[in-house]
Backbone as CSV, one residue per row, in Angstrom:
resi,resn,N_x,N_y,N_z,CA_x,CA_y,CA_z,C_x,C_y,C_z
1,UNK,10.966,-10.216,-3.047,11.888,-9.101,-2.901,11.172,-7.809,-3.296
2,UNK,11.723,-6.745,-2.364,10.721,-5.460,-2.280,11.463,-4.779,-4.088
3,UNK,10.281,-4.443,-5.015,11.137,-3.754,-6.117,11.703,-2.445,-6.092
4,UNK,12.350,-1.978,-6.466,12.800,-0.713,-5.816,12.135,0.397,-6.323
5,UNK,12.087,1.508,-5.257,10.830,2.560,-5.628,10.925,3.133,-6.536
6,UNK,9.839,3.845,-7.421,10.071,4.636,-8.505,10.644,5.713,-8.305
7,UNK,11.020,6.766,-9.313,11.584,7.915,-9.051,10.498,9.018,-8.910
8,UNK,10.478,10.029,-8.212,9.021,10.964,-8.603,8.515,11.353,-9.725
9,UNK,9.719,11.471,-10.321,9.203,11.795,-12.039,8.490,10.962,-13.240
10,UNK,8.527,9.792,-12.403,7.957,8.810,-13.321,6.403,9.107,-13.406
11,UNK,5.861,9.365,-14.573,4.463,9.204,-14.564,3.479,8.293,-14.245
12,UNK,4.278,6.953,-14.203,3.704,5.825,-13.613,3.381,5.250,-12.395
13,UNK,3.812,6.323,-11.691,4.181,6.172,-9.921,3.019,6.572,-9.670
14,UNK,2.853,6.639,-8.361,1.691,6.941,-6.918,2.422,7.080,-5.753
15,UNK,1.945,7.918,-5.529,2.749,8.489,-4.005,1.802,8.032,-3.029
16,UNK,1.777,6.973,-2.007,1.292,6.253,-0.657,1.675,6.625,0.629
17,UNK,0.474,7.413,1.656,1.003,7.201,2.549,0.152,6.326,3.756
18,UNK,1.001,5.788,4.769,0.276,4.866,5.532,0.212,5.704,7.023
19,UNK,-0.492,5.228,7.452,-0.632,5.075,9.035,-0.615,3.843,9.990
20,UNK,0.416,3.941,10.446,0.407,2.686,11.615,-0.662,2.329,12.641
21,UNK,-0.910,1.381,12.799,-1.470,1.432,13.780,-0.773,1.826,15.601
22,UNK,-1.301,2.009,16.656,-0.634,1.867,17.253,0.060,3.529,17.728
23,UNK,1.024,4.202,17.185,1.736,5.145,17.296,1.045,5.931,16.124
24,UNK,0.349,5.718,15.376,-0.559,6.375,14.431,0.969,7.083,13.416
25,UNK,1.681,6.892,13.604,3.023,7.289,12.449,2.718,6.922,11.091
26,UNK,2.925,8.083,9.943,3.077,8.098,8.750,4.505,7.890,7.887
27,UNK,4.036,6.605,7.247,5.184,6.564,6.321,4.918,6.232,4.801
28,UNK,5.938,6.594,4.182,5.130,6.884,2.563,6.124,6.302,1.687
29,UNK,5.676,5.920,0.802,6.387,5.627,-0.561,5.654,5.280,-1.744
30,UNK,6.831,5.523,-3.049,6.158,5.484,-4.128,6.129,3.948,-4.535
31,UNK,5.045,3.865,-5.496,4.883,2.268,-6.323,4.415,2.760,-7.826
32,UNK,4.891,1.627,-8.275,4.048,1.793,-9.732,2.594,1.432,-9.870
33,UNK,2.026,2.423,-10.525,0.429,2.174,-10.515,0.270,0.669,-10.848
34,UNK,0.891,-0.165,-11.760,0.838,-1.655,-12.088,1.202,-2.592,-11.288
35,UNK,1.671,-2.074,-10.072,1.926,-3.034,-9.300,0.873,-3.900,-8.552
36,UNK,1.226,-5.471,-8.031,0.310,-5.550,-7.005,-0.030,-5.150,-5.796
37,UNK,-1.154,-5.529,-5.529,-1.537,-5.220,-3.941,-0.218,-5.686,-3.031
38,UNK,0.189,-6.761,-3.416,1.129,-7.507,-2.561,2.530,-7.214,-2.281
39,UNK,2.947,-6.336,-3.341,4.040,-4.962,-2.931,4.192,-3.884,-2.099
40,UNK,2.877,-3.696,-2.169,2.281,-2.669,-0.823,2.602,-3.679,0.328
41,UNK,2.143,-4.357,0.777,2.366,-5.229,1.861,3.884,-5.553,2.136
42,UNK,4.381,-6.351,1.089,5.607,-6.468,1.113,6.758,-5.106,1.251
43,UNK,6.023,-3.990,1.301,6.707,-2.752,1.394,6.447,-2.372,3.439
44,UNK,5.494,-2.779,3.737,4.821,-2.799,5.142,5.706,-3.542,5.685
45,UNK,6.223,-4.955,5.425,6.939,-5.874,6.032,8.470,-5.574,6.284
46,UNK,8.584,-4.922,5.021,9.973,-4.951,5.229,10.354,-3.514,6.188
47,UNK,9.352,-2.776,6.878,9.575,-1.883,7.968,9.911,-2.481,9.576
48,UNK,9.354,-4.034,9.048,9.616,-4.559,10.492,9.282,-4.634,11.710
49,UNK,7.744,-3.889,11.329,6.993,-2.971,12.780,6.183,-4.380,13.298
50,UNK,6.281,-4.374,14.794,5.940,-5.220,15.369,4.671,-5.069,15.985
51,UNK,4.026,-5.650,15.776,1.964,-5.092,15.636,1.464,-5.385,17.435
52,UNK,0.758,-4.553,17.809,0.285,-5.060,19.594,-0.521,-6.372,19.555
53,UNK,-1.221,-6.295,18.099,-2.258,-7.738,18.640,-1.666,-8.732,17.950
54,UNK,-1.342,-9.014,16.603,-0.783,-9.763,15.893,0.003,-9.778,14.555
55,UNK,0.875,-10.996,14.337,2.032,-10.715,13.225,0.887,-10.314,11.840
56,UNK,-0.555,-9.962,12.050,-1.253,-10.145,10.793,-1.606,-8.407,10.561
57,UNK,-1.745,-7.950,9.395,-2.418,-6.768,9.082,-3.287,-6.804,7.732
58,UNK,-4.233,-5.580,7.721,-4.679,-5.352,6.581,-4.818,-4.495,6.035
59,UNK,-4.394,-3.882,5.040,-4.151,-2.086,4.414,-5.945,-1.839,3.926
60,UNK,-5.837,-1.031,4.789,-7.488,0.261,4.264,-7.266,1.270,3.989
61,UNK,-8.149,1.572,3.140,-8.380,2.857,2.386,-9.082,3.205,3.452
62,UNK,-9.292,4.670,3.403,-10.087,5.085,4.751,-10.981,5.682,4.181
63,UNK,-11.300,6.254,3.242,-12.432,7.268,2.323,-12.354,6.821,0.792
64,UNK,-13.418,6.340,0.436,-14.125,5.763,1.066,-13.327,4.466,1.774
65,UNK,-14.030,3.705,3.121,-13.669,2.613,3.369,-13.475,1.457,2.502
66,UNK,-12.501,0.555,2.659,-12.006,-0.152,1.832,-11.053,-1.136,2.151
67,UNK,-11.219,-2.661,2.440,-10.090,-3.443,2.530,-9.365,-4.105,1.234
68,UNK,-7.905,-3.962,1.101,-6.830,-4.299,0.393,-6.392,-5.911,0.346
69,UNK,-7.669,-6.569,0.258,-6.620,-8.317,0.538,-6.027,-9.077,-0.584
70,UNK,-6.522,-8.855,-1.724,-6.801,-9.429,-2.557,-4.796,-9.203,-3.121
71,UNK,-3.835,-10.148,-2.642,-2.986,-9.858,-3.387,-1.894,-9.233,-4.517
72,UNK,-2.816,-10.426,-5.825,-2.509,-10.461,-6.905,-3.369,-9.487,-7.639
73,UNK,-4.015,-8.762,-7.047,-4.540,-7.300,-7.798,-3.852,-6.387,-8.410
74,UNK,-3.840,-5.814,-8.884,-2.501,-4.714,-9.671,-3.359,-3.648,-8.454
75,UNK,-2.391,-2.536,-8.720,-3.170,-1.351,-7.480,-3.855,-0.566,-8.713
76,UNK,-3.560,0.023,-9.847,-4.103,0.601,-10.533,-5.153,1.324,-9.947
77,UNK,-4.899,2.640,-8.874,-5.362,3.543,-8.121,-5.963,4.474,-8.693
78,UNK,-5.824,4.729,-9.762,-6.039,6.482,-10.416,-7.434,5.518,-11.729
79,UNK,-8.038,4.326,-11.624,-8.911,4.080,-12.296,-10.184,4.160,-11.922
80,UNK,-11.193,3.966,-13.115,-12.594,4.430,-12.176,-12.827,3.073,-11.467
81,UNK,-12.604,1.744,-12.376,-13.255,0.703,-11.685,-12.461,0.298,-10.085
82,UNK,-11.243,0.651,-9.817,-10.295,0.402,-8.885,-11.579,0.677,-7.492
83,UNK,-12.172,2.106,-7.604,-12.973,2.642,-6.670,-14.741,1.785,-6.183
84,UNK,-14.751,0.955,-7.776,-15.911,0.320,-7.210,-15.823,-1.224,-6.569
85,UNK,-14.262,-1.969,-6.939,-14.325,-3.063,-6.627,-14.800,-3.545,-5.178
């Protein structure tokens, strides 16, 4: 179950935004920096978007490049090691 988003004021938040593939559309929301990777996803799913090649995706960072698979990762975005994993 998707947890429900933070408020902006929370200091603990991160503001995300994505790009679809496809229609290249941006959509955004907040998470808690402690969350996992797998909330992000589970936040992707529950948009419902139906993909051209397959039911599968994978969230990238685009600068630097970067694939997101690893689940059970916390996102902890704003750290130094987050950037070298």
């Amino acid at each position: 179950m998707l947890p429900e988003e933070p408020d902006a004021t929370d200091s603990n938040a991160c503001h995300l935004v994505f790009r679809l593939p496809g229609s290249g559309e941006r959509v955004s929301h907040r998470f808690l920096k402690d969350q996992t990777i797998d909330v992000l996803y589970m936040y992707i799913d529950s948009l419902h978007i139906q993909f051209e090649h397959s039911s599968k995706f994978v969230i990238l960072q685009s600068m630097p490049r970067k694939e997101y698979r690893d689940r059970g990762r916390t996102c902890l975005l704003y750290t130094s090691d987050a950037a070298d994993e």
